[in-house]
N, CA, C and O of each residue as an XYZ file, in Angstrom:
584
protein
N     -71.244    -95.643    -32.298
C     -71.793    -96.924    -32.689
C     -71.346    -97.288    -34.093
O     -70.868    -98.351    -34.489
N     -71.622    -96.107    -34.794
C     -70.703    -96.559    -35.999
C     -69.441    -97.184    -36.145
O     -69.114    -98.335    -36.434
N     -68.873    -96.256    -35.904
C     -67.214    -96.360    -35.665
C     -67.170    -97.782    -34.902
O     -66.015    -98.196    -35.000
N     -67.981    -98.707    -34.170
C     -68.073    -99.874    -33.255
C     -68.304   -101.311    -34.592
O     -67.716   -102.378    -34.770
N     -69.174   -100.785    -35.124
C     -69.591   -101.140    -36.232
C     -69.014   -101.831    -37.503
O     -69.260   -102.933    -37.993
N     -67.881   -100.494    -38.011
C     -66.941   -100.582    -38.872
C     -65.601   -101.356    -38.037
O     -64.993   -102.299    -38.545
N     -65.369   -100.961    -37.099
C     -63.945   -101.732    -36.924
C     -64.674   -103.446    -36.390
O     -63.810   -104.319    -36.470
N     -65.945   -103.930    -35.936
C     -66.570   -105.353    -35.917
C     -66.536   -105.637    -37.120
O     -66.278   -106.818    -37.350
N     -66.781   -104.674    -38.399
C     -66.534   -105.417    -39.661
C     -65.218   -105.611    -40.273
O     -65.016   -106.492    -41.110
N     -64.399   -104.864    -39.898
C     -62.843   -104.678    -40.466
C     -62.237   -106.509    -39.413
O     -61.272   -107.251    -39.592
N     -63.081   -106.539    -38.676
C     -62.338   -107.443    -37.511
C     -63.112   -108.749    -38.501
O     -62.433   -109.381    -39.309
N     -64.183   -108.950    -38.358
C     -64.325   -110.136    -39.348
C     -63.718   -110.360    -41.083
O     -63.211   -111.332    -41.644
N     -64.012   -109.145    -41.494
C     -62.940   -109.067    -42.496
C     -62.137   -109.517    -42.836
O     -62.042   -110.061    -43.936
N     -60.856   -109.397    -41.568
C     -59.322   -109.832    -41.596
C     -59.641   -111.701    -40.808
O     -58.997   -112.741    -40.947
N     -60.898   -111.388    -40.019
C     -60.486   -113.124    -40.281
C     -60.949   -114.226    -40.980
O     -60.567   -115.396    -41.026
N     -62.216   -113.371    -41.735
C     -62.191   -114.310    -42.805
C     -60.889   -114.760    -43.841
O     -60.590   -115.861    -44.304
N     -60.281   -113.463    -43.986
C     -59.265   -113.512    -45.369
C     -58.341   -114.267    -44.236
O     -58.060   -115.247    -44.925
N     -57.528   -114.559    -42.725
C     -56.984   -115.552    -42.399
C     -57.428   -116.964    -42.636
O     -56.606   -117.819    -42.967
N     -58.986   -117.301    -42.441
C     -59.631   -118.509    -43.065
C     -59.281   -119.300    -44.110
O     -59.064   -120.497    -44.304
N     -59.290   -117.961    -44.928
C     -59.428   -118.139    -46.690
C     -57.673   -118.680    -46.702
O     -57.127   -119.675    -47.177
N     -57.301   -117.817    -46.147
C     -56.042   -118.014    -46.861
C     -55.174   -119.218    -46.035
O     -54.201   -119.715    -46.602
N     -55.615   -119.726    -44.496
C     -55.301   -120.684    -44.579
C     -55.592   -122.392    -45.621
O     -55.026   -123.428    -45.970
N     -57.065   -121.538    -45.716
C     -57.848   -123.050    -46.692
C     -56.663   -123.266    -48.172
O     -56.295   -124.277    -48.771
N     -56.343   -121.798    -48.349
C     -55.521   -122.216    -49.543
C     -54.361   -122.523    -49.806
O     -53.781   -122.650    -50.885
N     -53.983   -122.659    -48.606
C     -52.161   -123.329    -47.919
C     -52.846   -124.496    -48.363
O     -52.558   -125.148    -49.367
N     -53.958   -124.770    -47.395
C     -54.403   -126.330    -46.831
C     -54.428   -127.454    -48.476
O     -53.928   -128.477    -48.943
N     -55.475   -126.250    -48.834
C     -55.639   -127.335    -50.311
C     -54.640   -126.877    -51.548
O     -55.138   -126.992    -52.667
N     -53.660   -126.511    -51.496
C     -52.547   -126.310    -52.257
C     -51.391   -127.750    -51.775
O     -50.782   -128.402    -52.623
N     -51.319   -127.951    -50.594
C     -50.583   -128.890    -49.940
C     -51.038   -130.171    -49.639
O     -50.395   -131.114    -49.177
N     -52.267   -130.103    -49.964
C     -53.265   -131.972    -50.382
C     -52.881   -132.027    -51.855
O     -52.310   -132.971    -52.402
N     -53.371   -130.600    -52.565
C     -52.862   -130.819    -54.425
C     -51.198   -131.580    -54.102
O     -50.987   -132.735    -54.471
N     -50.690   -131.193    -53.765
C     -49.024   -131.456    -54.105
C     -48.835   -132.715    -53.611
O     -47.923   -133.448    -53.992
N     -49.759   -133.047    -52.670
C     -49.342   -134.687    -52.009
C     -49.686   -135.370    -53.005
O     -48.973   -136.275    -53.439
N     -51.022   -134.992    -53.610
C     -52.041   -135.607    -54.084
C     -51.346   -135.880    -55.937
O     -51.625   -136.823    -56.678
N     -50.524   -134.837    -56.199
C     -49.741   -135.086    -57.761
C     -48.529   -136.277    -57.664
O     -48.196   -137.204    -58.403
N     -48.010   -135.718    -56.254
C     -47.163   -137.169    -55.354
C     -47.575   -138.306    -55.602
O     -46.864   -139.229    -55.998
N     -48.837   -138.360    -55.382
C     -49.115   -139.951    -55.398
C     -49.886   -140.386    -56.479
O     -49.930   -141.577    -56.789
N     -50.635   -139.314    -57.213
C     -50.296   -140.018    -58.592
C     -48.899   -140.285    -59.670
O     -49.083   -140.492    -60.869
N     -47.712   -140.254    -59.147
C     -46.656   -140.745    -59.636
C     -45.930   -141.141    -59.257
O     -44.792   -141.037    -59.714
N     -46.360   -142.039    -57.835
C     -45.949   -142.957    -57.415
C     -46.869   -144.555    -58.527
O     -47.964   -144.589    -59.087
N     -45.956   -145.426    -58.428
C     -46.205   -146.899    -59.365
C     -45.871   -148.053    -58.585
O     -44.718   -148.077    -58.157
N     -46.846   -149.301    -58.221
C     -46.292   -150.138    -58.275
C     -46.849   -150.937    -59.249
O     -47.889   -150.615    -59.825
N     -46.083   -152.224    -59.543
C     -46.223   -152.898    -60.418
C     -47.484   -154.165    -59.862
O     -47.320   -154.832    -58.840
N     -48.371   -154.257    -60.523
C     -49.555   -155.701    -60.481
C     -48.843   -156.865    -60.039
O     -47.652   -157.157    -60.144
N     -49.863   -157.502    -59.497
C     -49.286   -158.430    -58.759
C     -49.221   -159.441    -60.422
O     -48.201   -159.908    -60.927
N     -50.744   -159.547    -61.004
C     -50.689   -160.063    -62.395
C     -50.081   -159.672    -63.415
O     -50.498   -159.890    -64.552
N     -48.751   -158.887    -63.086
C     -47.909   -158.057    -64.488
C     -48.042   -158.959    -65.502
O     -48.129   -160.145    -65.183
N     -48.066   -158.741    -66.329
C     -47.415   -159.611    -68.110
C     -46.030   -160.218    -67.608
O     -45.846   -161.377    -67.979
N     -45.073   -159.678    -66.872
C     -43.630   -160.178    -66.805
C     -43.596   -161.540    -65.833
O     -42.691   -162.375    -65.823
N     -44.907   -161.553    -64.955
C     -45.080   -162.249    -63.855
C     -45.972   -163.408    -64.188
O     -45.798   -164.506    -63.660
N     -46.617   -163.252    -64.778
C     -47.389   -163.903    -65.083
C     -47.305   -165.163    -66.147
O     -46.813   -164.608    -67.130
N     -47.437   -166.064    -66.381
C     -46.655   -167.385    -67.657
C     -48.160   -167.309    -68.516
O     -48.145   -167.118    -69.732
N     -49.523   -167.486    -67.719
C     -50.724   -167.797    -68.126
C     -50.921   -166.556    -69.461
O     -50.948   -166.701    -70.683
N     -51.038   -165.325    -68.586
C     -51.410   -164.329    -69.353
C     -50.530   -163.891    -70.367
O     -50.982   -163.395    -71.400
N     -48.811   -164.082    -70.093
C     -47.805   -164.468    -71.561
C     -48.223   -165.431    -72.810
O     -48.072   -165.240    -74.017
N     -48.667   -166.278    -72.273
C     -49.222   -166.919    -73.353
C     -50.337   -166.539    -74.525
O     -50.296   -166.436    -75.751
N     -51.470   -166.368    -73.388
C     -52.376   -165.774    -73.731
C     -52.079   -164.670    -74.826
O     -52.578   -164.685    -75.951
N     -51.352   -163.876    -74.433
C     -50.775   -162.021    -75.148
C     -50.119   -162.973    -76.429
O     -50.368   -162.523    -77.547
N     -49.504   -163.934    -76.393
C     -48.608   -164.623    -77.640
C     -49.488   -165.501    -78.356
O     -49.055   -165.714    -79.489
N     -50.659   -166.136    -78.083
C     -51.423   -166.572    -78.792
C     -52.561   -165.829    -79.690
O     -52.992   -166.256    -80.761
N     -52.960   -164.622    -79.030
C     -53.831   -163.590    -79.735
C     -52.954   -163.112    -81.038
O     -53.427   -163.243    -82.167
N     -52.157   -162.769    -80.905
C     -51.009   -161.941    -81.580
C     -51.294   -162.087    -83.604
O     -50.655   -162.935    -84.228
N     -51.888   -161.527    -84.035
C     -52.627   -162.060    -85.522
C     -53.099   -161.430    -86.128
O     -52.922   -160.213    -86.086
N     -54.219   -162.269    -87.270
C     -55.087   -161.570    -87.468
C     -55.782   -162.702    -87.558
O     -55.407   -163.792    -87.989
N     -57.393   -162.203    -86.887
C     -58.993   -163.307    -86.803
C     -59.655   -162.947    -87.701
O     -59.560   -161.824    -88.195
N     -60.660   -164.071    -88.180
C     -61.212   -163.721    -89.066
C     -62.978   -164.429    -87.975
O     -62.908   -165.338    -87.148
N     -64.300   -163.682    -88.345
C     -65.060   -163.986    -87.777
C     -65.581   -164.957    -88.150
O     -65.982   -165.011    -89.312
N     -65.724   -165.939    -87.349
C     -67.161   -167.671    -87.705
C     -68.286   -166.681    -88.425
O     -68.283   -166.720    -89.655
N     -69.185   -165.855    -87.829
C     -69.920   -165.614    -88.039
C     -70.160   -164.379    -89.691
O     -71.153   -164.414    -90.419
N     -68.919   -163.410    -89.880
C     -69.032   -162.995    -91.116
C     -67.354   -162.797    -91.684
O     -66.429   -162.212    -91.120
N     -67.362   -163.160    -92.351
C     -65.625   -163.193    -93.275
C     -65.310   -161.651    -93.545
O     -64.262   -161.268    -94.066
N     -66.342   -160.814    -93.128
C     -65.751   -159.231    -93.404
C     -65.369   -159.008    -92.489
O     -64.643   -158.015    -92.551
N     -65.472   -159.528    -91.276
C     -65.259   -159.083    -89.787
C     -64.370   -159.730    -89.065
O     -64.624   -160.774    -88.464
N     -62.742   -158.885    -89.074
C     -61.410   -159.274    -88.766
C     -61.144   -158.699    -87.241
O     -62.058   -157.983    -86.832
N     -60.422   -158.828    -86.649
C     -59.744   -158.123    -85.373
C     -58.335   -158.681    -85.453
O     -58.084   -159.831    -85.812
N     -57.504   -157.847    -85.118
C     -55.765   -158.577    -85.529
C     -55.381   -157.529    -84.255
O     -55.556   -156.335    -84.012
N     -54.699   -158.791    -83.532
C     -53.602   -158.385    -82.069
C     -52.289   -158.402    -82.958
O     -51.758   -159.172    -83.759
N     -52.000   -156.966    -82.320
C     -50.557   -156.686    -82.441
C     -49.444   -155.746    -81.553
O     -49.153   -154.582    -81.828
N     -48.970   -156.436    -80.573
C     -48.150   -156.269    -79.766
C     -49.475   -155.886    -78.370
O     -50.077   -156.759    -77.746
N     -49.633   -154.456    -78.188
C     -51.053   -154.823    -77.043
C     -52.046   -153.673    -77.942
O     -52.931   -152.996    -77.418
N     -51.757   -153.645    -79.071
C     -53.308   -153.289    -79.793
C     -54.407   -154.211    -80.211
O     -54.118   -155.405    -80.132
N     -55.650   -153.905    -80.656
C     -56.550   -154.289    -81.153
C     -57.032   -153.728    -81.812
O     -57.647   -152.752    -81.381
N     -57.034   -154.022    -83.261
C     -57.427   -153.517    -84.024
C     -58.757   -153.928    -85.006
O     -58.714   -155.100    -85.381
N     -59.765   -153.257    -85.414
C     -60.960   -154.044    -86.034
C     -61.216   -153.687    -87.123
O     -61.267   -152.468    -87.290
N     -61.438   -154.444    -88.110
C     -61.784   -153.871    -89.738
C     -62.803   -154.772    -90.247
O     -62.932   -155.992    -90.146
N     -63.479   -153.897    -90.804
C     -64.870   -154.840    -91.746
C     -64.592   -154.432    -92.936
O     -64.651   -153.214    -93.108
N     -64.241   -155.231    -94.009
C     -64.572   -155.387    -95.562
C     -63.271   -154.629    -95.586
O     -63.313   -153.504    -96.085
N     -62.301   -155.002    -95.196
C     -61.042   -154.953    -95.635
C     -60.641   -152.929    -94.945
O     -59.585   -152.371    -95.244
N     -61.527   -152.370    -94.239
C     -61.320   -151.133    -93.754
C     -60.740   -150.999    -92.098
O     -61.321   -151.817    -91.385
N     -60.052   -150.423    -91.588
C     -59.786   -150.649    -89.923
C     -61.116   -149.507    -89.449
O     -61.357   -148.328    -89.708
N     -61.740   -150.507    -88.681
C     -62.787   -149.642    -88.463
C     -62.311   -148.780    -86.379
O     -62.439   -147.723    -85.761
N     -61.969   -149.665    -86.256
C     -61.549   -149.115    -84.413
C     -59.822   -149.522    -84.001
O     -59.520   -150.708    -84.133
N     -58.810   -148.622    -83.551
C     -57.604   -149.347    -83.173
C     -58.049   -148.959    -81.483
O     -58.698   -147.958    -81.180
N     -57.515   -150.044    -80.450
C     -57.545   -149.644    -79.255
C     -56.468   -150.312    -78.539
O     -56.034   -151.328    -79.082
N     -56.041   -150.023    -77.638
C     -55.033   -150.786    -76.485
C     -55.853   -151.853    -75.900
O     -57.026   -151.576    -75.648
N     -55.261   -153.436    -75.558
C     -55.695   -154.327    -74.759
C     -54.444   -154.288    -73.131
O     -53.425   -153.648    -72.873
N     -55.149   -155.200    -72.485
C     -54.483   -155.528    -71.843
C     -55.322   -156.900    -70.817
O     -56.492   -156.852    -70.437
N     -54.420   -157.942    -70.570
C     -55.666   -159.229    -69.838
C     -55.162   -159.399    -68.764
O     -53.937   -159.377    -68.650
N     -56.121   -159.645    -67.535
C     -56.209   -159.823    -66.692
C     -56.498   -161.302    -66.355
O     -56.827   -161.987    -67.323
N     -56.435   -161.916    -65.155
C     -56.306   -163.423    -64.836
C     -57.309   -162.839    -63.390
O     -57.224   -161.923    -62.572
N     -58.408   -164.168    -63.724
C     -58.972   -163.731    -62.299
C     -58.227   -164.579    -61.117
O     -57.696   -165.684    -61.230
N     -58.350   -163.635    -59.777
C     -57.694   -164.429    -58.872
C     -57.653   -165.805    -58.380
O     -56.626   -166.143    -57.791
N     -58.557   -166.622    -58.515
C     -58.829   -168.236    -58.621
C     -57.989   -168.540    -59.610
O     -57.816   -169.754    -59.720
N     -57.405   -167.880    -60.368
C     -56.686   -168.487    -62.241
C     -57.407   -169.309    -62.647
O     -56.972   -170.408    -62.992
N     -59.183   -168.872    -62.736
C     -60.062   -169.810    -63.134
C     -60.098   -169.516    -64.974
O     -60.082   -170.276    -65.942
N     -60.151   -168.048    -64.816
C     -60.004   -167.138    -66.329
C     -59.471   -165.800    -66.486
O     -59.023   -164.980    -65.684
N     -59.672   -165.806    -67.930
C     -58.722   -164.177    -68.314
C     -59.974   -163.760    -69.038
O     -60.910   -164.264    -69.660
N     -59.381   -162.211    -68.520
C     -60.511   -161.385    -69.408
C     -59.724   -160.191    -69.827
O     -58.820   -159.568    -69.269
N     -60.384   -160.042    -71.072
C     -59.538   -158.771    -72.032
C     -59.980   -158.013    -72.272
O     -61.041   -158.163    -72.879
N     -59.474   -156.567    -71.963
C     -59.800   -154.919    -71.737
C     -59.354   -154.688    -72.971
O     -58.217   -154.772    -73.436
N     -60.559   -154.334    -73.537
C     -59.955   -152.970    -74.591
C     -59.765   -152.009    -74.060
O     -60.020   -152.333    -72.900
N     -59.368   -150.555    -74.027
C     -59.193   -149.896    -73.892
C     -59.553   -148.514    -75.226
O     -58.574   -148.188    -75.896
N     -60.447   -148.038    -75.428
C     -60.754   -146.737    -76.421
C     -60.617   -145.386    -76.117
O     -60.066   -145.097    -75.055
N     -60.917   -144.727    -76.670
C     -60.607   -143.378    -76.160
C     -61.201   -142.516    -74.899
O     -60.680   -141.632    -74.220
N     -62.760   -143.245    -74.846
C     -63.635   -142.798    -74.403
C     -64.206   -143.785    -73.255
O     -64.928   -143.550    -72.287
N     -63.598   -145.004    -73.738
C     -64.671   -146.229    -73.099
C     -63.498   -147.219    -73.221
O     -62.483   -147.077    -73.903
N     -63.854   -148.304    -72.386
C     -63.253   -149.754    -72.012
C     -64.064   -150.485    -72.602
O     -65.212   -150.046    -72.528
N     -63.888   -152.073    -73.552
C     -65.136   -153.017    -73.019
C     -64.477   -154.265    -72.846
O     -63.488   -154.631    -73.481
N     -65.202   -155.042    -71.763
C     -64.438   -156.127    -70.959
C     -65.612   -157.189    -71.893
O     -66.807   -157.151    -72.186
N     -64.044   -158.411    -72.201
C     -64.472   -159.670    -72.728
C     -63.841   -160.640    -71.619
O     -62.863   -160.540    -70.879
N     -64.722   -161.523    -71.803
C     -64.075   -163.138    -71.462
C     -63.681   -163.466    -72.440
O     -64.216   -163.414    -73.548
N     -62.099   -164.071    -71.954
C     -61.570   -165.092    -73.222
C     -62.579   -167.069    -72.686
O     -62.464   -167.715    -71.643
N     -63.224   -167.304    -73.649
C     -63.550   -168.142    -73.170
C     -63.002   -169.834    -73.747
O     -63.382   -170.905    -73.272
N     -62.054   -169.635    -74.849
C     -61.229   -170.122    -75.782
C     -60.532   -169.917    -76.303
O     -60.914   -169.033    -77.069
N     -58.878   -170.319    -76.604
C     -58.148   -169.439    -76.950
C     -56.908   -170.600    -77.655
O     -56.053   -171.153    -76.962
N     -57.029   -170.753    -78.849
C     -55.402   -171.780    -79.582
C     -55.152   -171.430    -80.534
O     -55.827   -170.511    -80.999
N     -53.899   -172.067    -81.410
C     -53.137   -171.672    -82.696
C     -54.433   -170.871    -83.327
O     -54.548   -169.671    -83.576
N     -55.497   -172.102    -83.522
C     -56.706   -171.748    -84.108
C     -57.684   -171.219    -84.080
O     -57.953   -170.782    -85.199
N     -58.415   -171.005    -83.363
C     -59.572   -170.361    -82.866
C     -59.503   -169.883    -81.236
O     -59.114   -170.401    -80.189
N     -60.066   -168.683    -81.612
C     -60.353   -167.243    -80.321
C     -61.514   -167.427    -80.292
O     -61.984   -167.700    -81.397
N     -62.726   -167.371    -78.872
C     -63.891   -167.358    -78.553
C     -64.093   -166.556    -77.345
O     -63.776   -167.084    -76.279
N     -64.538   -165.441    -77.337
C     -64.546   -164.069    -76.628
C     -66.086   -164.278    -76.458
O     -66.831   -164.739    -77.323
N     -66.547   -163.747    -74.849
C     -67.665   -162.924    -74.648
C     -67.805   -161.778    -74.256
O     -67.013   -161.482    -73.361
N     -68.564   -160.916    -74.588
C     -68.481   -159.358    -74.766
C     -69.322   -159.255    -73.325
O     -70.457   -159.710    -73.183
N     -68.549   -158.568    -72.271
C     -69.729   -158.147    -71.246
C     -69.898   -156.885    -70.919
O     -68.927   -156.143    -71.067
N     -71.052   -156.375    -70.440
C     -71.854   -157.831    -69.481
C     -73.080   -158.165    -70.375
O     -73.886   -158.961    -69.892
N     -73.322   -157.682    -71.572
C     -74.289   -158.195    -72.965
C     -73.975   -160.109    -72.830
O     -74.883   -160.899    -72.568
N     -72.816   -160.440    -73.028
C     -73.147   -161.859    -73.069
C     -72.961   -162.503    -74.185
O     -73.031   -163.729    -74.274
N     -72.604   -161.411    -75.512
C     -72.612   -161.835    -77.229
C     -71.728   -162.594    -76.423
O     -71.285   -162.360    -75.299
N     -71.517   -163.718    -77.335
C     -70.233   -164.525    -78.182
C     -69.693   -164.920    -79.258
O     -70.133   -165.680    -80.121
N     -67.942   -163.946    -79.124
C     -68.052   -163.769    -80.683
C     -66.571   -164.883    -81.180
O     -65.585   -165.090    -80.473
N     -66.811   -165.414    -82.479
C     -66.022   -166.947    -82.373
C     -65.210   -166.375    -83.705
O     -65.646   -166.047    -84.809
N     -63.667   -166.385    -83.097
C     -62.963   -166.504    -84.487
C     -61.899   -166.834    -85.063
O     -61.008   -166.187    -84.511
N     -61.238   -167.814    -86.290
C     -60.397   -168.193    -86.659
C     -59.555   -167.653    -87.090
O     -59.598   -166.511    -87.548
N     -58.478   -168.472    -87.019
C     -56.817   -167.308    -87.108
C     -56.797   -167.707    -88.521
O     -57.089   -168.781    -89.046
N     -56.175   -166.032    -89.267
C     -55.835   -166.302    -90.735
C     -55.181   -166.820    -91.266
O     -55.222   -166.787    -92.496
């Protein structure tokens, strides 16, 4: 009975470790598809290159703002950064990038930080004055080009 015993356990044994070791073919060969297709790219249908609205947009930000609301409080687009400084210090640099909603009713602009995104509405935008809402808070923040 023993001896019945030990080779029922030697027998599950060997097929667990066939289990095991198929699972780790299995998920070794989803990893490899799976690195596959994160480097596969296609390009947005709203690219910057495609787009005339959101070219503009990217060429009109391009500066430095100064805030309606306090003269210490700048943000200056440059190339697709954003950069923010109070009292003459850069207080945050981050990557933008704008999006066009599908109606081409509006654009809204992604910061991008290290840690975090935060999505604005452009809700005004010329030579002169930028008028952004911060969402989904709702501020609106108003500001003139230097």
């Amino acid at each position: 009975m023993k001896t019945f015993n030990k080779f029922l356990f030697l027998i599950l044994a060997i097929s667990a470790t066939i289990v095991l070791a198929k699972e780790i073919i299995i998920s070794e060969e989803k990893a490899a598809i799976g690195v596959e297709e994160e480097l596969k790219y296609t390009e947005p249908e709203n690219s910057l290159i495609e787009n005339e609205h959101i070219e503009n947009t990217i060429n009109l930000l391009q500066g430095m703002w100064i805030s309606a609301d306090d003269e210490k409080s700048k943000i200056e687009f440059t190339g697709d950064k954003k950069i923010e400084f109070y009292d003459g210090e850069q207080m945050i640099e981050e990557n933008f990038v704008l999006e066009e909603t599908m109606d081409k009713s509006g654009i809204y602009l992604i910061a991008m930080g290290q840690f975090d995104a935060t999505k604005y509405q452009v809700l005004e935008i010329s030579e002169t004055n930028l008028s952004i809402m911060m969402l989904p808070r709702g501020n609106i923040l108003e500001y003139v080009k230097e």
